[in-house]
N, C-alpha and C positions, 0 to 999 in steps of 0.2 A: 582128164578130159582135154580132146586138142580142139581148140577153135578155127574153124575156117569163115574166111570170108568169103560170106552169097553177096549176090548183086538182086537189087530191090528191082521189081519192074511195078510200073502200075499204068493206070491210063490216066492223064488229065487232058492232053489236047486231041483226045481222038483215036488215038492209036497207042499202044504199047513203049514204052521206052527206060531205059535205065535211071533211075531215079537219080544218082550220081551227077546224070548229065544234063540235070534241070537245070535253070537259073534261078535265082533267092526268089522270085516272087510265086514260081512254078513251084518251089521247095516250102516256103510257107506255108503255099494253099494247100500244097499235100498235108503237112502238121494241123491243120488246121479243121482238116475232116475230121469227121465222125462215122463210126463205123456200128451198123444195125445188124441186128441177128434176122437172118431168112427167113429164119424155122417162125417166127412171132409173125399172130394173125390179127387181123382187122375184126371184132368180132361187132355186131351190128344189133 
């Protein structure tokens, strides 16, 4: 298996950017997420 390196994007201030090029407190709060499935409903 060869590994290549991807570049992370996500959104934290609004728009798209490379995760690489955050700063520690922007880098944090991305670890710091939590991440929900879509698919799960609100049943009432």
């Amino acid at each position: 298996m060869v590994k290549t390196r991807c570049e992370v994007f996500s959104r934290i201030v609004g728009y798209l950017r490379p995760v690489q090029q955050w700063n520690e407190g922007k880098a944090a709060e991305f670890e710091d997420r939590k991440t929900f499935d879509r698919q799960l409903e609100i049943k009432e």
